[in-house]
OpenMM code with the backbone's topology and positions (N, CA, C; nanometers):
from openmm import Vec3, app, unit

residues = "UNK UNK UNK UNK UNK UNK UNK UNK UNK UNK UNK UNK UNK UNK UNK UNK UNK UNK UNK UNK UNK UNK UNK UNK UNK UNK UNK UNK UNK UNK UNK UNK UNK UNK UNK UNK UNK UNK UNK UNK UNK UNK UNK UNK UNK UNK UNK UNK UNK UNK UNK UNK UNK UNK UNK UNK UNK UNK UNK UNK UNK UNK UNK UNK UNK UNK UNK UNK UNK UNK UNK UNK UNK UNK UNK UNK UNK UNK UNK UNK UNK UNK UNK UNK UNK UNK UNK UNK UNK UNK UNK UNK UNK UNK UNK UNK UNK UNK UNK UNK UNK UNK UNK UNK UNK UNK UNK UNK UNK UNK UNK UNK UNK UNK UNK UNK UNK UNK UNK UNK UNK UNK UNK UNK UNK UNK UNK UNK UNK UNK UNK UNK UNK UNK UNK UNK UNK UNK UNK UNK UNK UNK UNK UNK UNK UNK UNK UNK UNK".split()
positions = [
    Vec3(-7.5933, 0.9822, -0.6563),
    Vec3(-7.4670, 0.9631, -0.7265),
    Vec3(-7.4199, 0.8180, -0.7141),
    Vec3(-7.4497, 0.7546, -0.5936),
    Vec3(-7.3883, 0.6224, -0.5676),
    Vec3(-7.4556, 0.5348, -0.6543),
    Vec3(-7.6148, 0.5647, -0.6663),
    Vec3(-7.7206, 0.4706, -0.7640),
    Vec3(-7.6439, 0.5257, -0.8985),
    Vec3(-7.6121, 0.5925, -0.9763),
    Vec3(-7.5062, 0.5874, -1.0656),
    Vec3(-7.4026, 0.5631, -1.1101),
    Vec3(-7.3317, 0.5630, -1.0378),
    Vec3(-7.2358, 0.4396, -1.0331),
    Vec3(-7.2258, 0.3237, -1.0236),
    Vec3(-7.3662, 0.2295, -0.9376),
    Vec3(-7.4058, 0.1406, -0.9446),
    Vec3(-7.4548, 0.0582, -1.0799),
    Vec3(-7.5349, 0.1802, -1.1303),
    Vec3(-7.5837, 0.1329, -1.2687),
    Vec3(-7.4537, 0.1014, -1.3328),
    Vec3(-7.3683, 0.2421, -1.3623),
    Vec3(-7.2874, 0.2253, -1.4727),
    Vec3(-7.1981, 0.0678, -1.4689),
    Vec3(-7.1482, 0.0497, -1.3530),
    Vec3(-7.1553, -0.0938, -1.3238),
    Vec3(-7.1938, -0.1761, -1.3430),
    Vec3(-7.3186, -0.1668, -1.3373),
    Vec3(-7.4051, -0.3088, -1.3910),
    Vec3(-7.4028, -0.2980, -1.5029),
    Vec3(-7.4119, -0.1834, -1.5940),
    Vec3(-7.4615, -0.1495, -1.7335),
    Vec3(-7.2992, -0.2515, -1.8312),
    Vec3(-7.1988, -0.2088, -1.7583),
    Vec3(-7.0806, -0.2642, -1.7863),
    Vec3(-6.9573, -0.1319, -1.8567),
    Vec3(-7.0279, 0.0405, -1.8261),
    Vec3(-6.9465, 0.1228, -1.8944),
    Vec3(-6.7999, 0.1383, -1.7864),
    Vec3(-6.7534, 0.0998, -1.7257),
    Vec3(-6.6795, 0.1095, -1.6214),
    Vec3(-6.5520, 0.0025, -1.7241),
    Vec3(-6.5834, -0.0918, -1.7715),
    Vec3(-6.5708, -0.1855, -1.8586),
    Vec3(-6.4997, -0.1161, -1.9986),
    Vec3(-6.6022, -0.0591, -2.0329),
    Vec3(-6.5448, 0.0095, -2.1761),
    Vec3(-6.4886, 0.1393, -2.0960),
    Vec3(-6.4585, 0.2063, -2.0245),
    Vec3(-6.3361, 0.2871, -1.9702),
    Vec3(-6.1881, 0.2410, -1.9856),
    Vec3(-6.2190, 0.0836, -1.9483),
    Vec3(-6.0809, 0.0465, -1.8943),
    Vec3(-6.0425, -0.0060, -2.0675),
    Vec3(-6.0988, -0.0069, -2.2033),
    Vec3(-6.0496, -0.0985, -2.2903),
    Vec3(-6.0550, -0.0062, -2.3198),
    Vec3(-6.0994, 0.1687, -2.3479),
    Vec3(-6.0228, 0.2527, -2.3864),
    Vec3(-5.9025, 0.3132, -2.3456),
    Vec3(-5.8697, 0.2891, -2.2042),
    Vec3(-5.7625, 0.2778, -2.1108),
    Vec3(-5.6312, 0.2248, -2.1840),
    Vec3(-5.6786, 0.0833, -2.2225),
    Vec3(-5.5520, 0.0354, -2.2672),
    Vec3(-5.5268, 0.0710, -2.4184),
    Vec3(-5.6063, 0.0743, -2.4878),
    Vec3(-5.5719, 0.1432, -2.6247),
    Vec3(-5.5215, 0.2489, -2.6419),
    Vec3(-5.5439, 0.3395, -2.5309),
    Vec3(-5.4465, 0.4561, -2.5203),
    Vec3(-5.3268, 0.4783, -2.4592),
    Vec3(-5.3362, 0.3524, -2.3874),
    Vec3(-5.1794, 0.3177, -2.3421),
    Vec3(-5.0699, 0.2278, -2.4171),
    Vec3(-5.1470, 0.1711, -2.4780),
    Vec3(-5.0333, 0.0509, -2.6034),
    Vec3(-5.0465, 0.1814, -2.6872),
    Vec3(-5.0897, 0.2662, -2.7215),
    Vec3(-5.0458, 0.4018, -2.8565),
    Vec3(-5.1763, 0.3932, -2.9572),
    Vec3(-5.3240, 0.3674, -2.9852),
    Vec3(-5.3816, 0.3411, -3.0413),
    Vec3(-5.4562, 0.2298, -3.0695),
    Vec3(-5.5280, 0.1792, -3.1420),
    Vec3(-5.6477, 0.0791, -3.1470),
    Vec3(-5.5331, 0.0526, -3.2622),
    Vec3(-5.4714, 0.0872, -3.3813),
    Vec3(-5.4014, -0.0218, -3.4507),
    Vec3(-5.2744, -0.0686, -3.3673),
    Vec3(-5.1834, 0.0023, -3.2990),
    Vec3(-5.1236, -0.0948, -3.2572),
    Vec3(-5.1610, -0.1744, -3.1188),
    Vec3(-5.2519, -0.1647, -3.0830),
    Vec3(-5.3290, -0.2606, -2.9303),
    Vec3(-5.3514, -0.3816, -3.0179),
    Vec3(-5.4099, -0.3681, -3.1715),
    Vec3(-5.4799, -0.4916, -3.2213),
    Vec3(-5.2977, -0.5848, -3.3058),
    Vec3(-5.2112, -0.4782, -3.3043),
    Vec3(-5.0876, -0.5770, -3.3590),
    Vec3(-5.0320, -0.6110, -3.2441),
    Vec3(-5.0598, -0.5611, -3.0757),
    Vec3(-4.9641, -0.6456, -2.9868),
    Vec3(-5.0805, -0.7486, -2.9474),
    Vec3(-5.2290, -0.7328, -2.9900),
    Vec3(-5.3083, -0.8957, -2.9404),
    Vec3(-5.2814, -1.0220, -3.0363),
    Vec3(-5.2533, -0.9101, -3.1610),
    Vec3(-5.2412, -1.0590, -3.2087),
    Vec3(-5.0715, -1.1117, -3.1985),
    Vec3(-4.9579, -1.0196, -3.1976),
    Vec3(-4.8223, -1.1032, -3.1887),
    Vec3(-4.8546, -1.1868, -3.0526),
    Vec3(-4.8923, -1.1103, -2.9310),
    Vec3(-4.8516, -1.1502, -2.7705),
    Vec3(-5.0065, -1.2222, -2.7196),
    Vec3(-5.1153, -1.2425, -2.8086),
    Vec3(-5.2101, -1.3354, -2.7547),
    Vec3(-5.3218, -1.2717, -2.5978),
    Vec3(-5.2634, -1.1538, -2.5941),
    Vec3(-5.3551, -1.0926, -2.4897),
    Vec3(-5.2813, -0.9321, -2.4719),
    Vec3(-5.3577, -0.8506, -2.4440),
    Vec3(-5.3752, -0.7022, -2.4427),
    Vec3(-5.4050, -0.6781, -2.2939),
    Vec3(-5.2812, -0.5930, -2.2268),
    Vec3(-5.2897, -0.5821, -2.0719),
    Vec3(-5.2192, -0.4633, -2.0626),
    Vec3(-5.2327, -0.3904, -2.0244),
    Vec3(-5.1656, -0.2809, -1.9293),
    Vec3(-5.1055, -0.2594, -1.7728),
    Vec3(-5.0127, -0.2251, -1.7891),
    Vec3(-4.9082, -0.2280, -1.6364),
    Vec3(-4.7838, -0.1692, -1.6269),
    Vec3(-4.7167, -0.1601, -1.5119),
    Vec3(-4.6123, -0.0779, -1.4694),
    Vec3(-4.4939, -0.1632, -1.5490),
    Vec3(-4.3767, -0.1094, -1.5982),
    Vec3(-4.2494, -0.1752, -1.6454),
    Vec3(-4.1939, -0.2060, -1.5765),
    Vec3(-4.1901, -0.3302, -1.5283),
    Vec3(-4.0526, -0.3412, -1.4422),
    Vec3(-3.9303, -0.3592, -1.4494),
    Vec3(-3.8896, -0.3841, -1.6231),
    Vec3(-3.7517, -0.3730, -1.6220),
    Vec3(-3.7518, -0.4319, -1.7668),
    Vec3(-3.5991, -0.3943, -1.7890),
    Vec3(-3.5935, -0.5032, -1.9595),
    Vec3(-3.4500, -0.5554, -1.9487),
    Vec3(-3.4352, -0.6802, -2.0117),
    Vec3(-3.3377, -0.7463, -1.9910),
    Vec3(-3.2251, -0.7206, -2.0881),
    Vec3(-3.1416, -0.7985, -2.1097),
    Vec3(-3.0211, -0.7383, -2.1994),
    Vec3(-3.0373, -0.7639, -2.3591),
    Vec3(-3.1582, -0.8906, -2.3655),
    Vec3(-3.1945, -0.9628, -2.4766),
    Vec3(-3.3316, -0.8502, -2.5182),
    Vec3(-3.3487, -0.7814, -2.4559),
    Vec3(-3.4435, -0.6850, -2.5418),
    Vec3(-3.6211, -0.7066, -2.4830),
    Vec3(-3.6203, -0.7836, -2.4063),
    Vec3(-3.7910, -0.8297, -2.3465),
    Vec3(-3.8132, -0.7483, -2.2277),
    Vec3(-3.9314, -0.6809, -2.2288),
    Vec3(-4.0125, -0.6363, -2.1401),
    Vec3(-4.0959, -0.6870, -2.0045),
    Vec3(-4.0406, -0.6731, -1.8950),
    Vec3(-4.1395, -0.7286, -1.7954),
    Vec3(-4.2236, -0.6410, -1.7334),
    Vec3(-4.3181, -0.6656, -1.7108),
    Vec3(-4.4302, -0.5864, -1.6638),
    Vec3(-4.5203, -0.6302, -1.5620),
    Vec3(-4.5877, -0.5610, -1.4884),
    Vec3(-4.6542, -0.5843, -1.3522),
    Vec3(-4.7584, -0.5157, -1.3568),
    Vec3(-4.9272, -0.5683, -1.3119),
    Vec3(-5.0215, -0.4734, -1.2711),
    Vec3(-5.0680, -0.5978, -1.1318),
    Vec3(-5.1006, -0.5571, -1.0702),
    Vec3(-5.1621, -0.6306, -0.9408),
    Vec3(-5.3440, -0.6014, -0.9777),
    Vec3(-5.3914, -0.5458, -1.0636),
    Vec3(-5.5591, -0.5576, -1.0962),
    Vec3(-5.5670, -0.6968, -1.1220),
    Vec3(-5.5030, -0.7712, -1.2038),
    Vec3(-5.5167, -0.8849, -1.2275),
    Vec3(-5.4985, -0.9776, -1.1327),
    Vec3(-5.5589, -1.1065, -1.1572),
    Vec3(-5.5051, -1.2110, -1.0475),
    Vec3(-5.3690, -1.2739, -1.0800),
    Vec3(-5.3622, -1.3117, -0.9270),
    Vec3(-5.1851, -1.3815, -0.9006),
    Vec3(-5.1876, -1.4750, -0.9821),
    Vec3(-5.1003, -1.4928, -1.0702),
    Vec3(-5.0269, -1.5963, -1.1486),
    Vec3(-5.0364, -1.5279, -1.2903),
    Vec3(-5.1254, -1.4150, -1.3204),
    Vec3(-5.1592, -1.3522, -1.4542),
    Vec3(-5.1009, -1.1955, -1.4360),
    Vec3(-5.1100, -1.1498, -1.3091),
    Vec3(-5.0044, -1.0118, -1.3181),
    Vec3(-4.8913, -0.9884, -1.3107),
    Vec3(-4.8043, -1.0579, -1.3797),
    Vec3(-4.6537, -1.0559, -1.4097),
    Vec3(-4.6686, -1.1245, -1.5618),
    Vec3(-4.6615, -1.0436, -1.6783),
    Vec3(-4.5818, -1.0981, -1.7701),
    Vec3(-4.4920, -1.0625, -1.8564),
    Vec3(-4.4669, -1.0976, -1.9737),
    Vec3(-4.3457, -1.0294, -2.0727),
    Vec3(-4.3857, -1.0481, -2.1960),
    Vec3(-4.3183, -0.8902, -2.2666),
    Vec3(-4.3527, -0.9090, -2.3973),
    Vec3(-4.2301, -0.8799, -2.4729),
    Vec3(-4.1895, -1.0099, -2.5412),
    Vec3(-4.0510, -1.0309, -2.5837),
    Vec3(-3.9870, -0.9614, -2.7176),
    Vec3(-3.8686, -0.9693, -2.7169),
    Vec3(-3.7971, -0.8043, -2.7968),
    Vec3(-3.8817, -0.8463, -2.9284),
    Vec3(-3.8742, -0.7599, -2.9955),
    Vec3(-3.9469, -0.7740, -3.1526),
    Vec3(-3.8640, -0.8661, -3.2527),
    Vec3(-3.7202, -0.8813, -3.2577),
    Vec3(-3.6381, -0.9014, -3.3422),
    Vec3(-3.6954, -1.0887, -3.3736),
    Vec3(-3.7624, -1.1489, -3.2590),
    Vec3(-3.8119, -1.2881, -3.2472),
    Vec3(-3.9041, -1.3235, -3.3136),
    Vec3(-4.0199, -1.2203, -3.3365),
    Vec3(-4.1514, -1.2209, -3.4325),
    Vec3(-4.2109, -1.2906, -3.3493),
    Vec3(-4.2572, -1.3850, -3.4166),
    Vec3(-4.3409, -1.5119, -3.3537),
    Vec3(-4.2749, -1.5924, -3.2243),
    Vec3(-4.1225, -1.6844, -3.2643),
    Vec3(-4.0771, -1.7798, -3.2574),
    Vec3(-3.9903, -1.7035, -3.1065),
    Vec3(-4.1370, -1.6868, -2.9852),
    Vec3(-4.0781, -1.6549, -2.8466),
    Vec3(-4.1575, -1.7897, -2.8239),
    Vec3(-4.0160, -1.8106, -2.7131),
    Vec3(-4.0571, -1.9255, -2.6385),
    Vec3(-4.0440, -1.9028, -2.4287),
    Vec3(-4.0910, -1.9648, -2.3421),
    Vec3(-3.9872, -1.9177, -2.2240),
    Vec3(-3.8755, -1.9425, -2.2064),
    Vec3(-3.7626, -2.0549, -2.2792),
    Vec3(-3.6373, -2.0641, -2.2530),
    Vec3(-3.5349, -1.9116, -2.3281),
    Vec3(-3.6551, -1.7947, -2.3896),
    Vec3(-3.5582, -1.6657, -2.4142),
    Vec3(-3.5742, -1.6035, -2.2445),
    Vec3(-3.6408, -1.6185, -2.1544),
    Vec3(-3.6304, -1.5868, -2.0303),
    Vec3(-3.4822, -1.6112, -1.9539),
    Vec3(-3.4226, -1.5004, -1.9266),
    Vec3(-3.3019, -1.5232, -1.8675),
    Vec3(-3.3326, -1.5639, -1.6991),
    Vec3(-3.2547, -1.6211, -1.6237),
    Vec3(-3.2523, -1.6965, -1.4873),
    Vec3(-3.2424, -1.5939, -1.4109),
    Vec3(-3.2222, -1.4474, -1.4231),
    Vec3(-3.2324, -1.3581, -1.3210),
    Vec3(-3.3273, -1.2729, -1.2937),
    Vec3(-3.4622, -1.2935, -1.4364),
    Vec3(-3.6025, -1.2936, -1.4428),
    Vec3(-3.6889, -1.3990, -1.4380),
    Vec3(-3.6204, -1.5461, -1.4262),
    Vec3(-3.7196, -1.6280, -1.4407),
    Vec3(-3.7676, -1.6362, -1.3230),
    Vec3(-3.6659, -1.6126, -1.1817),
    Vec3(-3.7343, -1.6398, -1.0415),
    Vec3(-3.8095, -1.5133, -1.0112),
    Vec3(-3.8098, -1.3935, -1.0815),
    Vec3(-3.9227, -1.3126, -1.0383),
    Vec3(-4.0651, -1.3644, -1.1066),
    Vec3(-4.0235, -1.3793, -1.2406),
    Vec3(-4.1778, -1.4287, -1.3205),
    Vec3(-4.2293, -1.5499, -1.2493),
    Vec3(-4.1878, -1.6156, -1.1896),
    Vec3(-4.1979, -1.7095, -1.1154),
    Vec3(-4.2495, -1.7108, -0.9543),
    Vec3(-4.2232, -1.5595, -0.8747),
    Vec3(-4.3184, -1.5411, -0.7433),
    Vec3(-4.2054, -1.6244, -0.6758),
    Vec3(-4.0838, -1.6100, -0.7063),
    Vec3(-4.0093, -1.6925, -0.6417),
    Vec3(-3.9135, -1.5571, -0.5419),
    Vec3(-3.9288, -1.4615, -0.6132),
    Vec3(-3.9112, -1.3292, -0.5211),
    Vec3(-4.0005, -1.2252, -0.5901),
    Vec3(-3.9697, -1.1008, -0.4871),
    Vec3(-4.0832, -1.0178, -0.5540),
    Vec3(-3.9933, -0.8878, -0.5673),
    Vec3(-3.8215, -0.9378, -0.5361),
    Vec3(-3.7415, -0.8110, -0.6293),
    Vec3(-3.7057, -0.8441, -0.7375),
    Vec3(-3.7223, -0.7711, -0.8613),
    Vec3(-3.7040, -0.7997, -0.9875),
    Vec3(-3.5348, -0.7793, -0.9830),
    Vec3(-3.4744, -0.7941, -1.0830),
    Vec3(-3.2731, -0.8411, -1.1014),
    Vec3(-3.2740, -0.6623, -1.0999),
    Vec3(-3.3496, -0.5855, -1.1304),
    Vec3(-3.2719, -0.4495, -1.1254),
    Vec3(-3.3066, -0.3804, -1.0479),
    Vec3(-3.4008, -0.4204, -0.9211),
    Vec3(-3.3798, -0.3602, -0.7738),
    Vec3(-3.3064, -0.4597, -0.6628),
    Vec3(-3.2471, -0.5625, -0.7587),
    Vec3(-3.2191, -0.6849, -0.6633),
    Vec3(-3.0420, -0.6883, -0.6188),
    Vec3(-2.9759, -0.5757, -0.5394),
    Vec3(-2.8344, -0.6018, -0.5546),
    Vec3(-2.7521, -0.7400, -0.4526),
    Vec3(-2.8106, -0.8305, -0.4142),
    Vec3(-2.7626, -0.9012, -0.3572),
    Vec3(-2.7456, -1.0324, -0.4246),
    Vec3(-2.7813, -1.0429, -0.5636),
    Vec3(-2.7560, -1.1352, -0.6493),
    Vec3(-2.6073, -1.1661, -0.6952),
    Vec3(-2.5947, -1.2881, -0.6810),
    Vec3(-2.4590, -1.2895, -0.6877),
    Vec3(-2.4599, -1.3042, -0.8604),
    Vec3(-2.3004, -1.2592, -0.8983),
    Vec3(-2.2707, -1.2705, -1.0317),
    Vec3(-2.1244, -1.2983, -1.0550),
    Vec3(-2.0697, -1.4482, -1.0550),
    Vec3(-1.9413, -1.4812, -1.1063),
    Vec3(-1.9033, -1.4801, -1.1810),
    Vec3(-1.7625, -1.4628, -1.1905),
    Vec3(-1.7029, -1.5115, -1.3305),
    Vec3(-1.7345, -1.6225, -1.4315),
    Vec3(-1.7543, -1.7253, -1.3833),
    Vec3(-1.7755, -1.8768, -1.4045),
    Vec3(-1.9299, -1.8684, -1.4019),
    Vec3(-1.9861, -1.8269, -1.4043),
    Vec3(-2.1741, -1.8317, -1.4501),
    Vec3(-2.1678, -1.7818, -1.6279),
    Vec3(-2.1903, -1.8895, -1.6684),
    Vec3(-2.2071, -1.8750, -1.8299),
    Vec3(-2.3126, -1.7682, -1.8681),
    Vec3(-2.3118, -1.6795, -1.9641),
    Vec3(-2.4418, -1.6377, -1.9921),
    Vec3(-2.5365, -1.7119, -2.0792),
    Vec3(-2.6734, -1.6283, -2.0856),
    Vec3(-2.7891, -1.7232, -2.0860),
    Vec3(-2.8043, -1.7711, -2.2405),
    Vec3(-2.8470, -1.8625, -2.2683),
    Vec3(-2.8443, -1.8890, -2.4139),
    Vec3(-2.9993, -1.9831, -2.4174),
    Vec3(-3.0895, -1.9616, -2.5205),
    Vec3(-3.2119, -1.9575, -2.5051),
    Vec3(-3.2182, -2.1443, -2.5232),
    Vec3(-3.3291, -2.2503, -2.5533),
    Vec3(-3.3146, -2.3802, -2.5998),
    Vec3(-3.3461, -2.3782, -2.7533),
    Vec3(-3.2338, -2.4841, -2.8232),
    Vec3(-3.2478, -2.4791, -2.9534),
    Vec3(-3.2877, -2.5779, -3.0412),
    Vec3(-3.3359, -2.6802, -2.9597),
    Vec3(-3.4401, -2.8159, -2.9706),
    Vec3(-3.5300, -2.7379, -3.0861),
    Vec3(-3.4637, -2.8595, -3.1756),
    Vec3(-3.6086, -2.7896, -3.3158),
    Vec3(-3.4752, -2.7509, -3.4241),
    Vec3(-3.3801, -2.6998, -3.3926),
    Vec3(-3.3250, -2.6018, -3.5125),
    Vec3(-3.1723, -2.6806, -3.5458),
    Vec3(-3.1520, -2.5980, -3.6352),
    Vec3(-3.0166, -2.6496, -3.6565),
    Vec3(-2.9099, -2.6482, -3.6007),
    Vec3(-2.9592, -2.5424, -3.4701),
    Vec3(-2.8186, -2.5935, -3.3727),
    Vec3(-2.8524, -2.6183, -3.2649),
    Vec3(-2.9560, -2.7374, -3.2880),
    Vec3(-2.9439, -2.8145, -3.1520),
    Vec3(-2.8174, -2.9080, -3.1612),
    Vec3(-2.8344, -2.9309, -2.9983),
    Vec3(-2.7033, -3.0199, -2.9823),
    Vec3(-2.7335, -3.1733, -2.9818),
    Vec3(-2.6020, -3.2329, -3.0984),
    Vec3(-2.6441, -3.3836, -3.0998),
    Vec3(-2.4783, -3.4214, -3.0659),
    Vec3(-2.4912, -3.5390, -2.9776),
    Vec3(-2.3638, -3.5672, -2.9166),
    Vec3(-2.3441, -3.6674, -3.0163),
    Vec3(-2.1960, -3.6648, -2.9966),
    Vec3(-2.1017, -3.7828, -3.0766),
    Vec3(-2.1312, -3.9040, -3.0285),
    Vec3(-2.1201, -3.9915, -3.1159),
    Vec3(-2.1369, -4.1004, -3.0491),
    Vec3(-2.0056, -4.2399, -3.0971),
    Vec3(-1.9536, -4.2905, -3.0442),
    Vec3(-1.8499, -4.3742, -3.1532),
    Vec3(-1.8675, -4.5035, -3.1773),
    Vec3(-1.9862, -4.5373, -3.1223),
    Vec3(-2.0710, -4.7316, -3.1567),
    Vec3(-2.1661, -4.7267, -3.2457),
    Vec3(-2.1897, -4.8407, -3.2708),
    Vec3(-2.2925, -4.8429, -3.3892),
    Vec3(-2.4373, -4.8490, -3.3601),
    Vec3(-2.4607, -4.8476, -3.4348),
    Vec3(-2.6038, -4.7828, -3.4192),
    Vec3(-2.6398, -4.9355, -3.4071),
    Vec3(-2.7451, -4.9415, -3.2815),
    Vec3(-2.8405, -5.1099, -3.2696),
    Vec3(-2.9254, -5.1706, -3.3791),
    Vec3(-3.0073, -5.0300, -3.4092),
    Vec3(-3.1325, -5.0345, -3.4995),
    Vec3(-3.0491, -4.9754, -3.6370),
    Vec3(-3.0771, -5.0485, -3.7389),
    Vec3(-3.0649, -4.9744, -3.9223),
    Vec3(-3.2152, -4.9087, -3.9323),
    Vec3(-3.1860, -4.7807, -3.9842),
    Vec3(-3.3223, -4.7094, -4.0284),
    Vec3(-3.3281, -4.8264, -4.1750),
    Vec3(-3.4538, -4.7936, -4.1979),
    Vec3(-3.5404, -4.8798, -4.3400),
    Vec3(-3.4886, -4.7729, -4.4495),
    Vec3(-3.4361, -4.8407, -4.5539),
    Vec3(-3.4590, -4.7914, -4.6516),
    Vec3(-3.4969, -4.8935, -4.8259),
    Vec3(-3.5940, -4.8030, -4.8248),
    Vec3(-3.6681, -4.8248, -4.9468),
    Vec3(-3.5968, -4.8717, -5.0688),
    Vec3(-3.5081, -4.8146, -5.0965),
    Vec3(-3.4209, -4.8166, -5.1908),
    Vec3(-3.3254, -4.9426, -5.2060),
    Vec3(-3.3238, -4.9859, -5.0791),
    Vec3(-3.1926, -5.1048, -5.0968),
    Vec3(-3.2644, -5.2316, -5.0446),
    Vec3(-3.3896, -5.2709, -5.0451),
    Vec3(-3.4282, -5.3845, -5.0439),
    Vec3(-3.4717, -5.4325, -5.1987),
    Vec3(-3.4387, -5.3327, -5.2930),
    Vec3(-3.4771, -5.3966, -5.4368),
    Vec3(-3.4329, -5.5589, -5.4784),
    Vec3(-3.4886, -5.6077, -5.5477),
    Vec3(-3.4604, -5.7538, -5.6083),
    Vec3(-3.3315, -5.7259, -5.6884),
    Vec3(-3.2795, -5.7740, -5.7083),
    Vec3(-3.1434, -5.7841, -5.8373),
    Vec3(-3.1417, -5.8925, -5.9417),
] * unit.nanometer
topology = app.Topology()
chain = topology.addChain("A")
for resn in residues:
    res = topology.addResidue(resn, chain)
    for name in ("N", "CA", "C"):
        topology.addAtom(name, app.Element.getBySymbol(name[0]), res)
């Protein structure tokens, strides 16, 4: 029995166990193949919690340290997840910076005066551009107003 198991091992069916494993745990082979391609990798693991913004964190320890903790972010984002949608009371768990996640964690403090989390908006139209009330050093070029007259 042990030389059988050995083989199946070597053979690599131990392998195709575990990738039918996860196809039956994401709900099927069509949706395993729509969360590889939104989330870039196909993993299975325990939930460890979801945040208020709608993202999933998850845990398997089969994998190696730095790859068994990740998240798969609320749907409403599509594509356009970045890590600044990571809120600060999951970023130090995703991070190995503790190993209680915010909803077994009651010793976290939570003030009045702690803003809530708001993701970075570098890129869009509401990033933030400060006022400024001097003039600008440099003139941008324009094409238009060096014409001859």
């Amino acid at each position: 029995m042990a030389k059988m198991a050995k083989m199946a091992k070597y053979i690599g069916i131990n392998r195709l166990g575990r990738l039918f494993k996860i196809f039956r745990e994401n709900g099927g082979l069509r949706k395993s193949i729509l969360k590889l391609w939104r989330n870039d990798d196909l993993k299975i693991g325990r939930l460890v919690g979801v945040d208020k913004y709608g993202n999933k964190y998850f845990e398997n320890s089969y994998y190696f340290f730095g790859r068994n903790r990740w998240i798969e972010y609320a749907p409403h984002v599509h594509f356009n997840y970045d890590a600044s949608q990571i809120p600060a009371e999951w970023y130090g768990w995703m991070h190995y910076k503790t190993d209680l996640p915010p909803t077994r964690d009651g010793n976290r403090p939570k003030y009045f005066w702690m803003a809530d989390h708001t993701e970075n908006q570098s890129g869009t139209k509401e990033q933030y551009m400060p006022y400024s009330t001097t003039r600008p050093k440099i003139q941008a070029w324009d094409p238009n107003g060096c014409k001859e007259k």
